[in-house]
C-alpha positions in Angstrom: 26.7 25.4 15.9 25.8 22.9 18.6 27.4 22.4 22.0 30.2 19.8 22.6 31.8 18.7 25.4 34.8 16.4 25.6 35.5 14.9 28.6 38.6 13.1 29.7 38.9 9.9 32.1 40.4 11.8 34.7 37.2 14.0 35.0 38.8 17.3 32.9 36.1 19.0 30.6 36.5 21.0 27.5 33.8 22.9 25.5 33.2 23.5 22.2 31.5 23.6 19.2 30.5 20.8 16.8 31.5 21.5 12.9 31.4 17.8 11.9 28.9 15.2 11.9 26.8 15.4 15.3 27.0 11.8 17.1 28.9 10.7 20.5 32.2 9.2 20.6 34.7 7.7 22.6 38.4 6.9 22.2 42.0 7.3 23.4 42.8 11.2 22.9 45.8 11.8 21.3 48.2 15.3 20.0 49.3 15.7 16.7 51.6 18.7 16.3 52.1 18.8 12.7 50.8 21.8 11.1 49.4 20.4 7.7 48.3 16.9 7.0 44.8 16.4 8.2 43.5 14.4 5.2 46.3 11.8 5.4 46.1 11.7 8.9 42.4 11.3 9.1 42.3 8.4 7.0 45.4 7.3 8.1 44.1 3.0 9.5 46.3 3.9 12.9 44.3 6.5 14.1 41.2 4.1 14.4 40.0 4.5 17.8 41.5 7.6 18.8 40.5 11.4 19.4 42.6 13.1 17.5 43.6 16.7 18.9 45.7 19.1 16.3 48.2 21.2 17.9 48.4 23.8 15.2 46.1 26.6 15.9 44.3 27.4 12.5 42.5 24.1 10.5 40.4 23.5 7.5 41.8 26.2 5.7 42.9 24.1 2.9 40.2 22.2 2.5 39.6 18.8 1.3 40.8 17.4 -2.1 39.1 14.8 -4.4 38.5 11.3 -3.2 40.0 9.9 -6.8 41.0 6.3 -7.3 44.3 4.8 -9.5 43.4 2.2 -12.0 45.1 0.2 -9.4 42.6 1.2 -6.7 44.6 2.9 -4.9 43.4 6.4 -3.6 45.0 9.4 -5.3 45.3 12.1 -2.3 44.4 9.5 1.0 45.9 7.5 2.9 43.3 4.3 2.9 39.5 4.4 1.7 38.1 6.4 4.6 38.4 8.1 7.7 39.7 6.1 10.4 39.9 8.4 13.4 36.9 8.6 15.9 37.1 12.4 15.8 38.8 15.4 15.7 39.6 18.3 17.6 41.1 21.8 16.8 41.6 24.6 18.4 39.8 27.3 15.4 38.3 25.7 12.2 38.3 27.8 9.2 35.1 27.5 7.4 36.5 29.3 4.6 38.6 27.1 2.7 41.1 28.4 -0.5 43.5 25.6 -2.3 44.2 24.6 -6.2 43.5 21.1 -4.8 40.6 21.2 -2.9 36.6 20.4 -3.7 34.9 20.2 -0.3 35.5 22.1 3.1 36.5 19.6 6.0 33.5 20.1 8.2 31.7 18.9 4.9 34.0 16.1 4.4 33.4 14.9 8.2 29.5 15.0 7.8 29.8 12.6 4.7 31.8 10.1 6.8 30.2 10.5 10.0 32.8 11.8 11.6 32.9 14.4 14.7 34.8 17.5 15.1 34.8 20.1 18.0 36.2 23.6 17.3 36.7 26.3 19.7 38.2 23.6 22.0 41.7 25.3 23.8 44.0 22.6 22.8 46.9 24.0 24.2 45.8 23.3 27.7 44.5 19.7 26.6 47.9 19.1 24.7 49.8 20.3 28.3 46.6 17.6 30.3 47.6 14.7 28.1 51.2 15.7 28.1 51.2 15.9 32.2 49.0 12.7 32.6 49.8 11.1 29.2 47.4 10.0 27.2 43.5 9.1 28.2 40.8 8.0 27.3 37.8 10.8 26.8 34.1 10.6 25.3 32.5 13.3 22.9 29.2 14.5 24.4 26.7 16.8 22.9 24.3 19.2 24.5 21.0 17.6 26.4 22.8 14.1 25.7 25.3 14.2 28.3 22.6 12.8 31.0 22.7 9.7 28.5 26.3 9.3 28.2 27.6 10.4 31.8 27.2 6.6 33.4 28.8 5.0 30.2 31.9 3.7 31.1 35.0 5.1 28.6 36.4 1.8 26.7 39.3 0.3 26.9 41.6 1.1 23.6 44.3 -1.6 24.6 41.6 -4.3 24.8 40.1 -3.7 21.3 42.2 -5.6 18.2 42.4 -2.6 15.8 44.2 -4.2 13.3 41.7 -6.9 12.8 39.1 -4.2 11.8 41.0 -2.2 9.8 43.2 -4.9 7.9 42.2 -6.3 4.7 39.9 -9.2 4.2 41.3 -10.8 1.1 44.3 -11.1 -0.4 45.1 -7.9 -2.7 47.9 -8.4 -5.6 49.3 -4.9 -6.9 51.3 -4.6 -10.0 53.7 -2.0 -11.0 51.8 -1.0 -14.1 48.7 0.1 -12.2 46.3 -2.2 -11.8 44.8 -4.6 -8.8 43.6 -8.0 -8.7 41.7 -9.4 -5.5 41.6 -13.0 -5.1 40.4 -15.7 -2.0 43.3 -17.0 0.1 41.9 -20.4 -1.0 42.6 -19.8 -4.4 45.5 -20.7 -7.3 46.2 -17.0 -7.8 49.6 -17.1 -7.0 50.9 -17.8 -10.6 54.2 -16.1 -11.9 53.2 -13.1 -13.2 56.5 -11.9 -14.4 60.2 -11.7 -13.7 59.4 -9.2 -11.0 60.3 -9.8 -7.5 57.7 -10.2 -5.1 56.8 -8.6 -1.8 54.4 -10.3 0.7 52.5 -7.1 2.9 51.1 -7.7 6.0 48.3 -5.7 6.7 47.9 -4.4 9.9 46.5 -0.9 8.8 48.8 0.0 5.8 49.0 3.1 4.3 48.1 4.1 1.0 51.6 5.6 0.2 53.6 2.9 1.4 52.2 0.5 -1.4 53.1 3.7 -3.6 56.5 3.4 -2.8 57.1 -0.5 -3.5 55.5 0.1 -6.4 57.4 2.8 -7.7 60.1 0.7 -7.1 58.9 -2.2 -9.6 58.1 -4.5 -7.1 54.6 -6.5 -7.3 52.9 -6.5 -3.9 50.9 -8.8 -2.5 48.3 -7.5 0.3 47.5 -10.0 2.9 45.1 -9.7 6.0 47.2 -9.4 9.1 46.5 -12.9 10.5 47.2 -14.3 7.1 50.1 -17.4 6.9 51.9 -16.6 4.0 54.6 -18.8 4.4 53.3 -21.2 1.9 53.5 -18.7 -0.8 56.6 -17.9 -3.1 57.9 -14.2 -2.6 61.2 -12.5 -2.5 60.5 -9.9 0.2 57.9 -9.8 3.7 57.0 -6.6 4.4 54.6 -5.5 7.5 52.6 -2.2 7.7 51.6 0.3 9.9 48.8 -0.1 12.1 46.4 0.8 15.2 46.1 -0.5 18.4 48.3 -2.3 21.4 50.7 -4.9 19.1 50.0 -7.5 21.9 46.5 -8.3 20.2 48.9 -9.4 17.2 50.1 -12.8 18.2 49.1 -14.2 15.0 51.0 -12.3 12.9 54.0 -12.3 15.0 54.2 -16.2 14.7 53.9 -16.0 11.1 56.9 -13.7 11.4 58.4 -16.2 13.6 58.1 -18.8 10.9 59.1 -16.7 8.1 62.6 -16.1 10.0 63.7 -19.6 9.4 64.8 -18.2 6.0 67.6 -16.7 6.8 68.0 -15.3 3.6 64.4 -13.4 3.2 64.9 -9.6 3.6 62.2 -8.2 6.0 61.1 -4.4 6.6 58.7 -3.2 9.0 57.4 0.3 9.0 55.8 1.4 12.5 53.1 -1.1 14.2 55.6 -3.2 11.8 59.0 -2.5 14.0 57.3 -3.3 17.1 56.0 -6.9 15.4 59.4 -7.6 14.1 61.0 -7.1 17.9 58.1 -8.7 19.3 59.6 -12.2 18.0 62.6 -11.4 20.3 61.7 -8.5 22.4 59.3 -6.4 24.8 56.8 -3.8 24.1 56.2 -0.8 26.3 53.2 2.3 25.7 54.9 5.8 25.5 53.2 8.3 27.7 52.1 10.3 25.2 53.1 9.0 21.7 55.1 10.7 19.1 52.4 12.2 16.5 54.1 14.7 14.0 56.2 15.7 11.0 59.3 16.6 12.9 60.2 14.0 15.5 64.5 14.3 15.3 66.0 10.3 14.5 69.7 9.5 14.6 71.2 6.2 12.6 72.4 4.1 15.6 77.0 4.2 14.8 76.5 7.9 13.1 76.2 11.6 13.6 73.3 11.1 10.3 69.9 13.1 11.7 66.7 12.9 9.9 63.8 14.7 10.4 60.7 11.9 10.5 56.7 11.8 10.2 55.5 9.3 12.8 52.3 8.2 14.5 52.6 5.6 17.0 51.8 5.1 20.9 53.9 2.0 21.4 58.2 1.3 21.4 60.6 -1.3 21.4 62.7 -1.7 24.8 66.4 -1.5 23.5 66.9 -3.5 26.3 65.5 -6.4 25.6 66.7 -6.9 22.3 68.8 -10.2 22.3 72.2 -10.6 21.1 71.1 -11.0 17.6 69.7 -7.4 17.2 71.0 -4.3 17.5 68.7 -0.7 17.3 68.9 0.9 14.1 67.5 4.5 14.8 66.8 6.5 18.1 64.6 8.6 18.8 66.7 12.6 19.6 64.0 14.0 21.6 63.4 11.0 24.5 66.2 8.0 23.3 63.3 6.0 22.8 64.0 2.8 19.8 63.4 4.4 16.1 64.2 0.9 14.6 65.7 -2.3 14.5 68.3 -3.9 12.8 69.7 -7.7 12.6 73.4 -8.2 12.8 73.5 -11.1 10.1 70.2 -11.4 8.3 68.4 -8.6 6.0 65.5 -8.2 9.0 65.4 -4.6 9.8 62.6 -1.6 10.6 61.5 1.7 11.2 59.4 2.7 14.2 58.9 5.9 11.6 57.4 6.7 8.4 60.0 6.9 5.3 57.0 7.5 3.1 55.8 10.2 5.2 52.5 11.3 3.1 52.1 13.3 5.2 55.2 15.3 6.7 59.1 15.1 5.1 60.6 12.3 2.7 64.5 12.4 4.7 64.3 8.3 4.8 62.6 7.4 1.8 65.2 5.5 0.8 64.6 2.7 3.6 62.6 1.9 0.7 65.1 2.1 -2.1 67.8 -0.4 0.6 64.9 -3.1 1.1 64.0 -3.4 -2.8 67.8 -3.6 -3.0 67.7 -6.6 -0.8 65.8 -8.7 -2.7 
């Protein structure tokens, strides 16, 4: 096993062992306290660019499962077609791996994408650094490289359009019965394909299990890249994804969203990078310190004593105060009053800074889903 050090911006070292694939990386290091979930949240699109630290102590021990694809090319058991995040870090990797499920060990899995991983690292006293501090940027180094890599200056993650890299590059059309079609933007692909209504996705680093969900719901969904103008198109329903990265590197897709509004009558849900989007037309922005990264972050349903328990990933929020008249927050956040969601007061325009489709971590507000289908 081969010496690793992570270092942090601030000058703070951590040592380690390698178990993954042996390159150097740098990112924005970030906590995750769930305590299962590494596949989805490795190939979850809105980790791209980011170190990702596991709070829970023991990892790998599950191992891998298949990388299958649906007739409609969806992934079986993943979140998107590969691993997204830079690296990852735990505090003890189990190279012994037991489930019904499973067909490679991590560390494997990792060395087939390329991917880093440092055991051995105490990530308790990194979790309480990026707590204290918030979060930083930090490079992966490996031993008698470090000579190389000490004069490289760490990146900037706010100045680097995620989205654009991990978004699609053509438009995507998903039916309910299981199958894909991929077309050009340029083309005449947008024929009536049934009496189903029609939902519009905006890319900006969707998850695998969101598309799952619309269509579960007998929905046909049509998969466009981020920066994509829709609003030509005939659909029922404008969704927009999850996704990496600082939302201000979105202005494209916010003024699509902008022209889209002008339909009063056009029911609009954003899940995560998607919340902060929709507000964006109307509101501010701000970076958390730290980020809310786990299967158990508390939400309330703004007028209501109704609590869910929520899987989230996300670095960015919604200032309630700068919402205009118009909106009004849907969810808040238990643990720091921070915006969980947004709601209009006349239109059906509303989001969720959350996951409902979890994948991984708890189902609670699934049915987000079930009211926007209902919508349109």
């Amino acid at each position: 096993m081969r010496n690793v050090t992570l270092i942090l911006d601030d000058g703070s070292r951590f040592s380690g062992k390698s178990f993954g694939y042996e390159k150097p990386v740098a990112g924005e290091v970030v906590f995750n306290t769930a305590m299962t979930g590494y596949p989805e949240s490795l190939t979850d699109p809105s980790y791209a660019g980011q170190l990702m630290t596991l709070t829970y102590p023991l990892v790998g021990n599950y191992g891998v499962p298949p990388f299958t694809i649906e007739p409609n090319g969806l992934a079986t058991f993943m979140e998107s077609e590969k691993i997204h995040a830079e690296a990852i870090i735990v505090s003890d990797y189990s190279y012994e791996y037991s489930h019904w499920n499973a067909v490679e060990s991590l560390g494997d899995w990792l060395k087939r994408e390329k991917v880093p991983g440092i055991t051995g690292i105490d990530t308790r006293e990194l979790t309480k650094v990026l707590r204290e501090h918030g979060v930083m940027m930090g490079k992966i180094v490996f031993e008698n490289e470090e000579l190389r890599m000490k004069n490289e200056e760490f990146p900037s993650y706010s100045d680097i359009n995620y989205v654009d890299q991990v978004s699609c590059k053509e438009i995507i059309h998903y039916f309910p019965s299981g199958t894909s079609s991929h077309s050009a933007a340029n083309s005449s692909f947008f024929i009536p394909h049934s009496s189903l209504k029609k939902v519009v996705l905006v890319d900006c680093g969707v998850k695998t299990n969101i598309i799952r969900c619309l269509l579960k719901r007998n929905v046909e969904v049509i998969r466009v890249p981020w920066d994509y103008d829709y609003n030509g198109l005939e659909f029922d329903g404008l969704f927009i994804s999850n996704g990496p990265g600082d939302p201000d590197t979105c202005d494209a897709a916010v003024q699509n969203i902008r022209k889209a509004m002008s339909n009063e009558k056009l029911p609009i849900f954003g899940i995560c990078m998607g919340n902060q989007l929709l507000s964006k037309a109307g509101a501010k922005i701000y970076k958390l310190k730290y980020g809310h990264r786990s299967h158990n972050q508390p939400v309330r349903m703004v007028g209501t004593e109704r609590c869910f328990i929520t899987s989230q990933n996300h670095g960015y929020a919604v200032d309630n105060n700068t919402l205009s008249a118009d909106w009004e927050p849907l969810f808040i956040n238990m643990n720091d009053g921070s915006n969980e969601g947004i709601k209009h007061k006349r239109n059906p325009w509303f989001s969720a800074q959350f996951h409902p489709e979890a994948a991984s971590g708890p189902t609670d507000t699934e049915f987000l889903f079930d009211e926007f289908v209902k919508l349109l």
